[in-house]
N, C-alpha and C positions, 0 to 999 in steps of 0.2 A: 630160769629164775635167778642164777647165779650171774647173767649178763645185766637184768634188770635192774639187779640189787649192786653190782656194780657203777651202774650208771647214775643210779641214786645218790649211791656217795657222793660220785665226782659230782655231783650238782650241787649239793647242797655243800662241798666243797667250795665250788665256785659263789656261791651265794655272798658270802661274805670274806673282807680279805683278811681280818687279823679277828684274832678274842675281843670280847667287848673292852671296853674302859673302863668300865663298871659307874659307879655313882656321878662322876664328874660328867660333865660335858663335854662333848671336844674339843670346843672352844679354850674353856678353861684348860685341860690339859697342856695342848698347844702351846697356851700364854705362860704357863709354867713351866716350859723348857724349851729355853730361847737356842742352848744348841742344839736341838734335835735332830737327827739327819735328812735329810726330804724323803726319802723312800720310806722312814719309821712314819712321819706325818701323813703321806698318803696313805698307809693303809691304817691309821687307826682313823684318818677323815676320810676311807672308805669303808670304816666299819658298822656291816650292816644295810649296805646297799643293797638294794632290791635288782641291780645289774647282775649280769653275769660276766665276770671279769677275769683274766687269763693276768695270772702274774700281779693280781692286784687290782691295776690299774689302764690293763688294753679290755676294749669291751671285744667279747664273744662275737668274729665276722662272723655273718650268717649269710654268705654270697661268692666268699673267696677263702682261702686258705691265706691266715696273718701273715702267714712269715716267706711267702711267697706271690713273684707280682708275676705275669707274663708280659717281655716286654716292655719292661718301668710301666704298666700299665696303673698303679698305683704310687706313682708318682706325680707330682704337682706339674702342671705344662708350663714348660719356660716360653718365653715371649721372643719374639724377633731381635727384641733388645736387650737380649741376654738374662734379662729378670725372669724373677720365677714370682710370678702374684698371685696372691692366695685371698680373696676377696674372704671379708669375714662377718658377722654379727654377734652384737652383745647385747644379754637379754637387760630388758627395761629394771630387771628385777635388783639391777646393781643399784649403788649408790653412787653418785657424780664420783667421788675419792676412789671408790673402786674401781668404775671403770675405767676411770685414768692410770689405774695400778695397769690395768690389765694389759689395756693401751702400750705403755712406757716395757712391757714385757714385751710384747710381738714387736718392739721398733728396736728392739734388743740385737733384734735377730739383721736389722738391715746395715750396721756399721760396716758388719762383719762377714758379709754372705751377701747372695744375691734373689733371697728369700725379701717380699714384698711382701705386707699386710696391708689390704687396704680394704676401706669397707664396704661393703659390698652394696652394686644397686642392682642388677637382674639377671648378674650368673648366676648357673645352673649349680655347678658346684662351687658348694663355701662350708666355712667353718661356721656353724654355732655355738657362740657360745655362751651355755648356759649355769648357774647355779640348781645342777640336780644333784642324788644323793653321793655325790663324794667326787672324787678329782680323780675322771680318769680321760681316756679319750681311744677312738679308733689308731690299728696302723697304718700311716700312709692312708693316700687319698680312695674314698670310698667311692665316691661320683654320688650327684647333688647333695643335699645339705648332710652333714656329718656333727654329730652334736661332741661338741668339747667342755666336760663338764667341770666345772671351779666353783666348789660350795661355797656360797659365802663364809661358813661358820669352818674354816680348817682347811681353806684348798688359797685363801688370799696373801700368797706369799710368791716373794719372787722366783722362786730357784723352782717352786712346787709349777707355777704357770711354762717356765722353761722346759721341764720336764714334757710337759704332759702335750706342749707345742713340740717337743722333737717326735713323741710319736706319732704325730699327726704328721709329719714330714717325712717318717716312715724309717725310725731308728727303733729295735728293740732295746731290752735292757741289755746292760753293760755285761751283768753274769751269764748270760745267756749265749753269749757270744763261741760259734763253733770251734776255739783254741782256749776258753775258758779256764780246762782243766790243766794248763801248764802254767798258771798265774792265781788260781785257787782252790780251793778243796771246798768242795759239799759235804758239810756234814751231817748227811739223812739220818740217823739215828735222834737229830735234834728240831726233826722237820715230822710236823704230821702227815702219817701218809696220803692223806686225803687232800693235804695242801704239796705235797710234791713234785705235781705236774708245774708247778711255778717255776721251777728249779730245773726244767728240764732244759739240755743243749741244743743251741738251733743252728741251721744250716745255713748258717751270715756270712753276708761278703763285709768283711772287716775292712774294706778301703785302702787296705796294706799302711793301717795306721796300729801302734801300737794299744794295749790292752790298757787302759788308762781308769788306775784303782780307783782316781777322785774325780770321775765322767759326772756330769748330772744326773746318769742316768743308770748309776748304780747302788742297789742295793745296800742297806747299813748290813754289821755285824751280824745282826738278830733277827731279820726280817724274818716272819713266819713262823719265827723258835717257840716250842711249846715249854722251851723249861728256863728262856732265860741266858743259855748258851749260844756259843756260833754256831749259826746255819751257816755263815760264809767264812773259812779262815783261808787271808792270803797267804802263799807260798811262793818262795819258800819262806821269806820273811811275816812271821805272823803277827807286828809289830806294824805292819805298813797301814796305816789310814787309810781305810773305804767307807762308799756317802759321805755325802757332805751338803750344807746346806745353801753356799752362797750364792752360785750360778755355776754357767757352763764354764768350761775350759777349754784352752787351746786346740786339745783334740777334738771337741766338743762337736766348736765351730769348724775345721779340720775336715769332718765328716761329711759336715751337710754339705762342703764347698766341692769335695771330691764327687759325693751321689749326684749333687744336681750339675756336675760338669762346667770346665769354664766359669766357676763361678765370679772367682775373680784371681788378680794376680799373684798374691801368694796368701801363705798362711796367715793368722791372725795375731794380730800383737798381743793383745791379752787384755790387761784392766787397765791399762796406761793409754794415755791418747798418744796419735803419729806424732806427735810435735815433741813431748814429753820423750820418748823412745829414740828417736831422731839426737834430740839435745843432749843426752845421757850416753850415747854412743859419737863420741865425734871422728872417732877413725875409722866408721863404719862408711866400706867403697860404696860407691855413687849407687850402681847396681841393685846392692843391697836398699839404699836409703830408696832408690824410685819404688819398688819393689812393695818394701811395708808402704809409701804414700800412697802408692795404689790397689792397696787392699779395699776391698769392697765399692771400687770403683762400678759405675754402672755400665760403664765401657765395653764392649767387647773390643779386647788386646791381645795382639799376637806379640810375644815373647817379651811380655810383660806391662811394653809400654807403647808399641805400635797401634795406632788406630788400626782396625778393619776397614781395607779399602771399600768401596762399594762400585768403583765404575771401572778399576783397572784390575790388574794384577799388582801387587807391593813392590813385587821383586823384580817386574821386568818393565819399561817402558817403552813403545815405537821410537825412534831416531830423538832420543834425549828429550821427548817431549814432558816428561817429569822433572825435569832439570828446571831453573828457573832462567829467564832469562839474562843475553850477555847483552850490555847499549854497546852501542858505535867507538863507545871512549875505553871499551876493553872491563868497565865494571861490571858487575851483576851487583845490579841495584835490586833491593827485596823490599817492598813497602809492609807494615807491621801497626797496629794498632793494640796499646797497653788498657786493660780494665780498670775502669773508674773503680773498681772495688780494692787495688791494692794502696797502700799507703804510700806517702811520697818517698817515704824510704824504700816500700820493695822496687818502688818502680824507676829508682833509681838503680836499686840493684841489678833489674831487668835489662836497661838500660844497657849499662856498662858491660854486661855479660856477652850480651848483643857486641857491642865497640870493641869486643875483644878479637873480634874476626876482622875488624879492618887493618887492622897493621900487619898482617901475616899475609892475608891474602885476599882477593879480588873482590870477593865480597861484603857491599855495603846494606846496611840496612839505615832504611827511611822513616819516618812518619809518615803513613797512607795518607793523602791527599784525598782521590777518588777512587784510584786505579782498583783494577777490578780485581786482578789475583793479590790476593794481599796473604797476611799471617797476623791472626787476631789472637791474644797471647789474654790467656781469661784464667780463671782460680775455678776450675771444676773438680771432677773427681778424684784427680791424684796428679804426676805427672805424663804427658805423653804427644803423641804428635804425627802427624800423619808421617808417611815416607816419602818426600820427593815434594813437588808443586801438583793439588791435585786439581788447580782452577777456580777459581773464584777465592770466597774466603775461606782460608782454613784455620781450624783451630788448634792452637798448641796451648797443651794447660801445665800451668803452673799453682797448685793448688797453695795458697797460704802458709796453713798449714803441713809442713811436710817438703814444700819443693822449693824452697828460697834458698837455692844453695847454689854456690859459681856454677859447681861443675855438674851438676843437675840440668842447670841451664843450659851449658854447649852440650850437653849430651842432647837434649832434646830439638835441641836447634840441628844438630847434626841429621837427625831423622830426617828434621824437614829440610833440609839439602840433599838428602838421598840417599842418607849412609844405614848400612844395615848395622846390628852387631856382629862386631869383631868375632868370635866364637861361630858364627854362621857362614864363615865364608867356605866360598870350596876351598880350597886347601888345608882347611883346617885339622883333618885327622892326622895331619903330619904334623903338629902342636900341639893338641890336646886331644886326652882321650874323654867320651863323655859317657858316664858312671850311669847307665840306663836304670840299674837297681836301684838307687838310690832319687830314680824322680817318680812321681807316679802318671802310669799312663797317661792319662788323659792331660798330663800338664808336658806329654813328651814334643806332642809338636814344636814348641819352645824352641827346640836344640835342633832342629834341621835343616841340614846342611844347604845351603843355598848356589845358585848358579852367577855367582859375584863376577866383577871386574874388579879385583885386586890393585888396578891401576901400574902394577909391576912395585908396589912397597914389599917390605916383608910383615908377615905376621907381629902383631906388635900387641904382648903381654900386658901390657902397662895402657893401652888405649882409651883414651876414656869412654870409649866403646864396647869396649870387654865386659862381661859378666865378672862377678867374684864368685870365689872358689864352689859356694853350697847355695847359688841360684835356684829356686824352687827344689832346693831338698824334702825331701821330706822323713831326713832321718838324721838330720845335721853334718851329714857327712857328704863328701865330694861330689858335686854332681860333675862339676868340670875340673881333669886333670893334669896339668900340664905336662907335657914327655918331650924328651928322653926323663928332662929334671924335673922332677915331682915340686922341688922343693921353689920352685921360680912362682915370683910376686904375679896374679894375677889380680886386674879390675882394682883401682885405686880415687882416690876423691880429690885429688888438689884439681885439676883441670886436663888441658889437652896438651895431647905430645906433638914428637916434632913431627912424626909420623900424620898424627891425625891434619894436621895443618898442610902437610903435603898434599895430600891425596885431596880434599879441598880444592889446590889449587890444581892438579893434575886434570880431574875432574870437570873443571870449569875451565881449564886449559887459560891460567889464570898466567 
């Protein structure tokens, strides 16, 4: 009787997420408190739902254990082209304005990640989504249709739609998280015991990203508070701001790039465009600047800015056949094609960048006429470049925004010559140490060490081949260290040294 009677509770616990409102509507409430934190808004726009709802706002699995997948098996399937598309629908029941809200929320997510919304025509699994009673949604991918609920009356807000799409990508809440307790304090004495189990620690892979009080996807002060006090105070500073209502955050986006792997080349910049960010930092090394231009590129990139080969190996080529060719007259002529999309100015810029390798060394570049192996130089998704000639046309992008810079330019021109980064070469543990703790896994391939031809130069600090110092950090702290002396300049933005001009010509036996 006394298991019966307990399970009764937790039901009618789970029934609804917060106290009523009382006389107002939700609506009205809402409209009457423009700051209110998202997690406060979800549960009183799920107050009363006839769901059964864990923490609120995750619906009751009834097939899997939430907080556990076997094998990413509730995970979204990433594509060959490194996407991860998540096919979706939006019921009829919206209004045009709405569903463009909803819209403009899931395209949120593509700037910055390598998460796809698109809408669905006869996959199996997709997102629905619909206006039922209140704004919640499953964790992670359930397999076929998954309903994601957004009430019209209380769930039609930006930061509320963000939310309730990262758990459908399979992020818990933020308090919830299994180091929780060394970043905040539960104060169950102001939690009904029947709402509890909301509050409970789960067994999450944190992504080896920090605990981040103002995540989308935490918790306000009060949530589930029966008197009005904290259910949640941060520690040890109880003064620190948590929920919040605007959108995600850096870590946010962070997370999902780390879970769904490779998602792209570095972290996220934040609310500022590449261009903005790039223009505000102008002593910010090349490295650096390629780095954010190819955030959320759709590329798959090895070591940031590398195309993925497809018919060779990057690093090795038979008897210099990735090399470009030498004519009879001792040049290596390169034929190149500029995109009718940049202005006369970048493609001037382009230009000259190009002309900056004829006076040093052997190598000219053309205007393609016909020739077959060319270098067609376009504004895609960031910048980057195949390594070496890989035959036919290849692409090197210089995206508008974000890659119109000299030394941007011979960095990526150097790729398509052959040159790896500097920081990869073999000998390079004898000059820098690389700070393993400080990248996370899955972004460690980046830093391995390669089976180079040094050409007999020396390691050269200053290259404009070189990474800078906190190249996919992900704690802002060193990923590459220079030794003996720490304190030696590495990875810089004016252009190329005497070094990188050398090898060039050694290379091409110039």
């Amino acid at each position: 009787m006394k298991t019966c009677l307990s399970l009764l509770l937790l039901l009618l616990g789970l029934c609804q997420a917060q106290p009523l409102v009382g006389e107002q509507s939700v609506a009205d409430v809402l409209e009457d408190n423009e700051d209110m934190d998202i997690s406060t808004r979800i549960l009183i726009s799920n107050n009363g739902s006839s769901e059964l709802l864990l923490e609120g706002d995750l619906l009751l699995p009834t097939t899997r254990n939430a907080m556990k997948c076997f094998r990413n098996s509730c995970l979204w399937k990433k594509s060959s082209n490194g996407l991860v598309t998540i096919p979706y629908t939006v019921s009829s029941a919206y209004t045009s304005a709405e569903t463009s809200r909803i819209v403009n929320a899931l395209q949120s997510f593509h700037q910055s990640t390598c998460i796809r919304f698109v809408p669905r025509r006869n996959q199996y699994d997709h997102i629905s989504i619909q206006s039922r009673g209140g704004c919640y949604s499953s964790l992670g991918r359930t397999g076929g249709m998954q309903v994601l609920s957004l009430r019209r009356s209380g769930c039609m807000y930006y930061g509320i739609m963000q939310h309730e799409v990262n758990h459908a990508l399979g992020f818990n809440h933020e308090q919830t998280r299994s180091d929780r307790d060394q970043y905040v304090k539960i104060n169950w004495k102001n939690i009904n015991p029947s709402n509890a189990y909301n509050f409970e620690r789960q067994d999450t892979n944190n992504l080896n990203t920090p605990y981040d009080y103002t995540s989308i996807m935490h918790y306000g002060r009060t949530a589930f508070s029966i008197n009005g006090r904290d259910s949640i105070t941060p520690i040890p500073n109880s003064r620190v701001q948590i929920g919040q209502r605007k959108g995600m955050t850096r870590n946010d986006f962070q997370r999902i790039n780390r879970l769904y792997r490779l998602c792209q080349a570095q972290p996220l910049v934040g609310e500022q465009s590449v261009a903005d960010v790039l223009e505000d930092n102008e002593d910010m090394d090349i490295s650096t600047r390629i780095l954010i231009s190819n955030n959320g590129s759709s590329e798959l990139l090895l070591e940031g800015d590398l195309l993925l080969p497809t018919t060779r190996n990057a690093m090795k080529c038979f008897r210099n056949s990735c090399l470009w060719k030498k004519s009879s007259n001792g040049l290596v002529t390169i034929p190149y094609t500029v995109s009718s999309a940049y202005t006369s100015a970048e493609t001037s810029r382009i230009v000259n960048a190009l002309q900056s390798f004829h006076q040093s060394t052997c190598i000219r570049f053309v205007p393609r006429r016909n020739q077959y192996d060319h270098i067609s130089i376009q504004s895609r998704g960031g910048c980057y470049s195949s390594l070496g000639r890989t035959g036919g046309m290849q692409v090197l992008s210089l995206r508008r925004s974000g890659c119109m810079y000299y030394g941007i330019m011979q960095h990526e021109v150097n790729h398509a010559l052959g040159f790896n980064h500097e920081q990869t070469r073999s000998d390079r543990d004898q000059y820098v140490k690389i700070n393993w703790k400080n990248i996370n896994p899955s972004n460690a391939y980046n830093f391995e060490r390669q089976d180079t031809n040094n050409l007999n130069t020396p390691y050269d600090y200053t290259s404009i081949m070189h990474y800078g110092r906190t190249a996919f950090s992900i704690n802002g702290r060193d990923s590459i260290t220079p030794i003996p002396n720490s304190r030696v300049q590495i990875g810089q933005r004016k252009g190329m040294t005497r070094n990188d001009f050398q090898r060039i010509n050694r290379l091409y036996r110039c």
